[in-house]
DRENRONU-223079 format. One record per atom (N, C-alpha, C): residue number from 1; residue in one letter; atom name; x, y, z. Coordinates in nm, 2 decimals. Atoms other than C-alpha are relative to their C-alpha. Layout:
<recs>
+-----+----+----+--------+--------+--------+
|   i | aa | at |      x |      y |      z |
+-----+----+----+--------+--------+--------+
| NUM |  a | CA |      X |      Y |      Z |
...
+-----+----+----+--------+--------+--------+
</recs>
This chain:
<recs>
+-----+----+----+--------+--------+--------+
|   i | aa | at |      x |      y |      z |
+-----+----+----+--------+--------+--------+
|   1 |  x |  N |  -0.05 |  -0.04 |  -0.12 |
|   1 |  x | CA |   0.92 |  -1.22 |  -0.30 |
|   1 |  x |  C |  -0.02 |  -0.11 |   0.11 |
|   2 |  x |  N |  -0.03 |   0.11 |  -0.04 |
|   2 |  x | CA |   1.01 |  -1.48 |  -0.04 |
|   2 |  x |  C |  -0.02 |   0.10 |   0.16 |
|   3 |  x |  N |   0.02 |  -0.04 |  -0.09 |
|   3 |  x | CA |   0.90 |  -1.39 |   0.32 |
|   3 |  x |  C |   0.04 |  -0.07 |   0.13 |
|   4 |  x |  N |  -0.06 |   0.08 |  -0.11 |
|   4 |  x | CA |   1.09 |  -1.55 |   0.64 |
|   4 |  x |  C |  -0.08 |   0.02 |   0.15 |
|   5 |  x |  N |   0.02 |  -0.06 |  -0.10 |
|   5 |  x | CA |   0.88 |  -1.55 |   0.94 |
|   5 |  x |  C |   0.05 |  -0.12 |   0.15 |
|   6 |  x |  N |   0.01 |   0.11 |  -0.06 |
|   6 |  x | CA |   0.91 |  -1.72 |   1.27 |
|   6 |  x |  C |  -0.08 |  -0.08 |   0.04 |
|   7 |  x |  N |   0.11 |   0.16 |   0.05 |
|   7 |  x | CA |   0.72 |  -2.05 |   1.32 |
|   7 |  x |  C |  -0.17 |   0.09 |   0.08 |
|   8 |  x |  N |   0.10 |  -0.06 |  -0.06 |
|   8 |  x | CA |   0.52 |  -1.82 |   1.61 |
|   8 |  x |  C |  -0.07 |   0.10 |  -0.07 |
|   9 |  x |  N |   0.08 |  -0.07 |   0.07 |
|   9 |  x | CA |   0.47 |  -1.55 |   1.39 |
|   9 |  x |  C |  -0.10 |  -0.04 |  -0.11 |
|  10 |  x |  N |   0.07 |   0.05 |   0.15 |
|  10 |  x | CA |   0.36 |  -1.77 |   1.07 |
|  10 |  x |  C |  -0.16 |  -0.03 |   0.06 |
|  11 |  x |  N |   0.08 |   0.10 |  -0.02 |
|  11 |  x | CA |   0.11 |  -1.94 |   1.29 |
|  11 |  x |  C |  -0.12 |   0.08 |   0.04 |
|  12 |  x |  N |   0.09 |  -0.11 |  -0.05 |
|  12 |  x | CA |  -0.04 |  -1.62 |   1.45 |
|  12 |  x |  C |  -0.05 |   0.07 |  -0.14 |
|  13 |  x |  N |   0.02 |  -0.05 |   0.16 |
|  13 |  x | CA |  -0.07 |  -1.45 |   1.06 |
|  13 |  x |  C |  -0.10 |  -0.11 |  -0.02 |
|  14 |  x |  N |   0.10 |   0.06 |   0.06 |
|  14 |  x | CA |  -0.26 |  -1.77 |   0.95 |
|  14 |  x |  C |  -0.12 |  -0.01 |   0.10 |
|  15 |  x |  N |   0.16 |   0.03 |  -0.08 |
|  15 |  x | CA |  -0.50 |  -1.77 |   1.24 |
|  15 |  x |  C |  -0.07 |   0.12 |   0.01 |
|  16 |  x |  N |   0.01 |  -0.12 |   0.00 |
|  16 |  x | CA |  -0.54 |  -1.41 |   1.22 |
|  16 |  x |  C |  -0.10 |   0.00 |  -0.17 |
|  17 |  x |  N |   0.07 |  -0.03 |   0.15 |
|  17 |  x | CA |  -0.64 |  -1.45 |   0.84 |
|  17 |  x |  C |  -0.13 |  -0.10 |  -0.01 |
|  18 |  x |  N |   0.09 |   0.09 |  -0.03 |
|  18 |  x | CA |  -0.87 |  -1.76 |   0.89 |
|  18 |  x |  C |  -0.14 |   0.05 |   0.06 |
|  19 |  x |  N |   0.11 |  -0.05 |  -0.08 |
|  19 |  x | CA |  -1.06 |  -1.56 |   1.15 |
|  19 |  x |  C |  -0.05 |   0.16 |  -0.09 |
|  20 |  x |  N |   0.07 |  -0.07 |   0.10 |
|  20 |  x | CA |  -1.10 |  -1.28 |   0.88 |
|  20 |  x |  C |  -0.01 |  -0.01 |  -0.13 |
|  21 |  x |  N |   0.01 |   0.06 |   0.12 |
|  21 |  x | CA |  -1.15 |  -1.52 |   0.61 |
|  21 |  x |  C |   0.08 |   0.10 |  -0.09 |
|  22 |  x |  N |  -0.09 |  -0.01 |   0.08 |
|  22 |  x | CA |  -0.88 |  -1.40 |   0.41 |
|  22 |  x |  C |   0.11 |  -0.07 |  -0.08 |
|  23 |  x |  N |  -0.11 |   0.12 |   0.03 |
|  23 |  x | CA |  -0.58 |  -1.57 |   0.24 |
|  23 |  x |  C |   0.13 |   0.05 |   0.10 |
|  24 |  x |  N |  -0.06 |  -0.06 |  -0.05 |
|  24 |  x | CA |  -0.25 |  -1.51 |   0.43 |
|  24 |  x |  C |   0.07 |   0.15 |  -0.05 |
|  25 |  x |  N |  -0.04 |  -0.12 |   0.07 |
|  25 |  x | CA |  -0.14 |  -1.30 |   0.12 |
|  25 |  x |  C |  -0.08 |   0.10 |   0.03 |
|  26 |  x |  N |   0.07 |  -0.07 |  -0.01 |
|  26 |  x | CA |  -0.41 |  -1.07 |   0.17 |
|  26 |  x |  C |   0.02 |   0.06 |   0.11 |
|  27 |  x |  N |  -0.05 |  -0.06 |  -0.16 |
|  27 |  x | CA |  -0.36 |  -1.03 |   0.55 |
|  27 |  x |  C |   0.10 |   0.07 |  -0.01 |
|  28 |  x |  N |  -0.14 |  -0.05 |  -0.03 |
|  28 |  x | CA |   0.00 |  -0.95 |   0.47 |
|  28 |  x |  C |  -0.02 |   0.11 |  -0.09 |
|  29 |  x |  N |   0.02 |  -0.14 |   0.08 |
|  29 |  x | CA |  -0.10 |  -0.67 |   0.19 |
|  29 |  x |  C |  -0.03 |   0.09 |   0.08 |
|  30 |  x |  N |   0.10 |  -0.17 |  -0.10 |
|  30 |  x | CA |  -0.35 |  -0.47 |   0.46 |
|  30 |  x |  C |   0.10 |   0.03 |   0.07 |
|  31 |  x |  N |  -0.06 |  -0.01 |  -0.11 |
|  31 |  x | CA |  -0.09 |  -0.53 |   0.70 |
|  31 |  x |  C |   0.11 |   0.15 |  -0.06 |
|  32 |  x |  N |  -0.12 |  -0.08 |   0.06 |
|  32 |  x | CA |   0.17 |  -0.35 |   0.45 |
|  32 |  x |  C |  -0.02 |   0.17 |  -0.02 |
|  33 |  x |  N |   0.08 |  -0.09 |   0.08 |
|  33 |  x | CA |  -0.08 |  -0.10 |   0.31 |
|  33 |  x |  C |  -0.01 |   0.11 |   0.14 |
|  34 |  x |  N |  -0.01 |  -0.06 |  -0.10 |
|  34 |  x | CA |  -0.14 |  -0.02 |   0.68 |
|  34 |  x |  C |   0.09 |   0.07 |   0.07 |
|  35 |  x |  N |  -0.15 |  -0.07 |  -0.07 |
|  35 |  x | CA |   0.25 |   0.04 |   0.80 |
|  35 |  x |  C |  -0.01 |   0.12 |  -0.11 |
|  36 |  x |  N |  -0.01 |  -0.14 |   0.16 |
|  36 |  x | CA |   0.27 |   0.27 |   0.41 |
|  36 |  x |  C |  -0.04 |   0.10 |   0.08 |
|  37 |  x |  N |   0.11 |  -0.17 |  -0.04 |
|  37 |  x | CA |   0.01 |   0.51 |   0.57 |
|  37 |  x |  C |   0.00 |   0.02 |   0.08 |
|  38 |  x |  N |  -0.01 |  -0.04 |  -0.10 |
|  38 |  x | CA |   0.08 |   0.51 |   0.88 |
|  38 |  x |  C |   0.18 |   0.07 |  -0.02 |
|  39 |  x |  N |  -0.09 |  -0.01 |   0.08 |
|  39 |  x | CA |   0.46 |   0.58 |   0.78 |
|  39 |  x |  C |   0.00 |   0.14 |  -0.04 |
|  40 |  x |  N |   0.04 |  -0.12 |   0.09 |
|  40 |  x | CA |   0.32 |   0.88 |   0.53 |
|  40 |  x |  C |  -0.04 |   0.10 |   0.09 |
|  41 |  x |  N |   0.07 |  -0.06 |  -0.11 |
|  41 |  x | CA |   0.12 |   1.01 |   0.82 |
|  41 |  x |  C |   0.17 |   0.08 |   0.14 |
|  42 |  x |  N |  -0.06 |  -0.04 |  -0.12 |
|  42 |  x | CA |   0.43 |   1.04 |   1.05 |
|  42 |  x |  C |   0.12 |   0.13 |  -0.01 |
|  43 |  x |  N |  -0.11 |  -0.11 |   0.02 |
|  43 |  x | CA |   0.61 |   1.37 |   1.09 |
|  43 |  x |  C |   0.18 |  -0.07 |   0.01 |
|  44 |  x |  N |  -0.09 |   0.04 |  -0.01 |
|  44 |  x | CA |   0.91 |   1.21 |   1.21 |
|  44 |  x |  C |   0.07 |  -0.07 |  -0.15 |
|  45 |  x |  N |   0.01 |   0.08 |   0.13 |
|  45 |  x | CA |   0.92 |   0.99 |   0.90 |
|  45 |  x |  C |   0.04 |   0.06 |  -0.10 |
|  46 |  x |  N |   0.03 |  -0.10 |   0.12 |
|  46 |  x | CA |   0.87 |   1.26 |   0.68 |
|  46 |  x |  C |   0.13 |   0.08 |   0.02 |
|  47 |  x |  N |  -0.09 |  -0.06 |   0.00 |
|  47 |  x | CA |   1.15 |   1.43 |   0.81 |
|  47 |  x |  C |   0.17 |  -0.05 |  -0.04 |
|  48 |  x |  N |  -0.07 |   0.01 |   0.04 |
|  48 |  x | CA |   1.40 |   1.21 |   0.78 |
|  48 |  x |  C |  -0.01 |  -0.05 |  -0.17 |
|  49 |  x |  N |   0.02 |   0.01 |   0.13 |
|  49 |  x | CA |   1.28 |   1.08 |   0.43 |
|  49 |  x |  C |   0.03 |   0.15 |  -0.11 |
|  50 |  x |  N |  -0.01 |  -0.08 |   0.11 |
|  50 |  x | CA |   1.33 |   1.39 |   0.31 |
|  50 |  x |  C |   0.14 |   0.10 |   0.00 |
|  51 |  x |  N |  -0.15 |   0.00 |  -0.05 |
|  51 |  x | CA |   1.67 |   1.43 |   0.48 |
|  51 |  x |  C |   0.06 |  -0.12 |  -0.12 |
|  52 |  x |  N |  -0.07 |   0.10 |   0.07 |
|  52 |  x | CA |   1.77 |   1.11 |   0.24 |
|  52 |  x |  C |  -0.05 |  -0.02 |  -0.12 |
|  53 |  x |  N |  -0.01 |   0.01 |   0.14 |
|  53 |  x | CA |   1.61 |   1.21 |  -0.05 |
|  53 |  x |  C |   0.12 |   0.13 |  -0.04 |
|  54 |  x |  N |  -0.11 |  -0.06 |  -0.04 |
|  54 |  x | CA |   1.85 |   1.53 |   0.01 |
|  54 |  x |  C |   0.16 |  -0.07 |  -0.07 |
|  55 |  x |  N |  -0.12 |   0.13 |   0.01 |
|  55 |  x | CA |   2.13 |   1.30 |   0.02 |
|  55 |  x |  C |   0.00 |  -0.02 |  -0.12 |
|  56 |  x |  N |  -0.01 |   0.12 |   0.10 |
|  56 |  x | CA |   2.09 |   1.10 |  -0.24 |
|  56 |  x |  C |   0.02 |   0.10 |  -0.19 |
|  57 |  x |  N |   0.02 |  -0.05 |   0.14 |
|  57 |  x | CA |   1.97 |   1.41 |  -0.51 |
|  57 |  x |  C |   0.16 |   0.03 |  -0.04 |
|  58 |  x |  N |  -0.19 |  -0.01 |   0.02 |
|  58 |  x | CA |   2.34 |   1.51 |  -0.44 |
|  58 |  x |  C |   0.07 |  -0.04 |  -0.06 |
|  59 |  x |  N |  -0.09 |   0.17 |   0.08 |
|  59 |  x | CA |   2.49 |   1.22 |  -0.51 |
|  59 |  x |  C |  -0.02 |  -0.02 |  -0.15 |
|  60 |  x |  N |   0.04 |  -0.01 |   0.12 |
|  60 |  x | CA |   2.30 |   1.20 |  -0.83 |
|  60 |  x |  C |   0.02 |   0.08 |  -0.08 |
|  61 |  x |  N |  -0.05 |  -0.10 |   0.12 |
|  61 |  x | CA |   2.35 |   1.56 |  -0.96 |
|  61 |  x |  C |   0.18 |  -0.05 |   0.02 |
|  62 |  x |  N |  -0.13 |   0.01 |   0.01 |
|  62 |  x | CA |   2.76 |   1.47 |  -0.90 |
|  62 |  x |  C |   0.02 |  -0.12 |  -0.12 |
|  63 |  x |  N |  -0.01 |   0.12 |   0.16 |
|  63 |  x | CA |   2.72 |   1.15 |  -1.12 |
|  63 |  x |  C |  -0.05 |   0.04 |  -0.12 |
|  64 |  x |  N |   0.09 |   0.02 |   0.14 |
|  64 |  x | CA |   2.49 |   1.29 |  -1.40 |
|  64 |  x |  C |   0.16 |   0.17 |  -0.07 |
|  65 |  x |  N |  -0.05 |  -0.09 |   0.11 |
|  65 |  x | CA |   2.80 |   1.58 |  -1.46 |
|  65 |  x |  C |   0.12 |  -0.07 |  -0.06 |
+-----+----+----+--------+--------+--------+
</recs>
């Protein structure tokens, strides 16, 4: 996976990980792990995720007949 940031973001990420002795990969996992659960946590979130799994079962039972 290939990650594009801008030069200001890259630079704040590596100083950010430096100062919690980490690697930048690592900063960018918690970071990820962090949005996930917060994400899971949010009613809003939950509502439409489950509006677009909806959707989608649809779609799927029409293809599987």
């Amino acid at each position: 996976m290939t990650l594009r940031l801008a030069d200001e973001q890259a630079a704040l990420l590596e100083a950010m990980a430096r100062v919690d002795e980490v690697s930048v990969s690592e900063a960018i996992r918690v970071a990820i792990d962090a949005q996930l659960e917060a994400r899971r946590a949010d009613p809003d979130f939950q509502i439409r995720l489950h509006r677009l799994i909806e959707v989608n079962q649809r779609w799927l039972e029409q293809l599987a007949q």
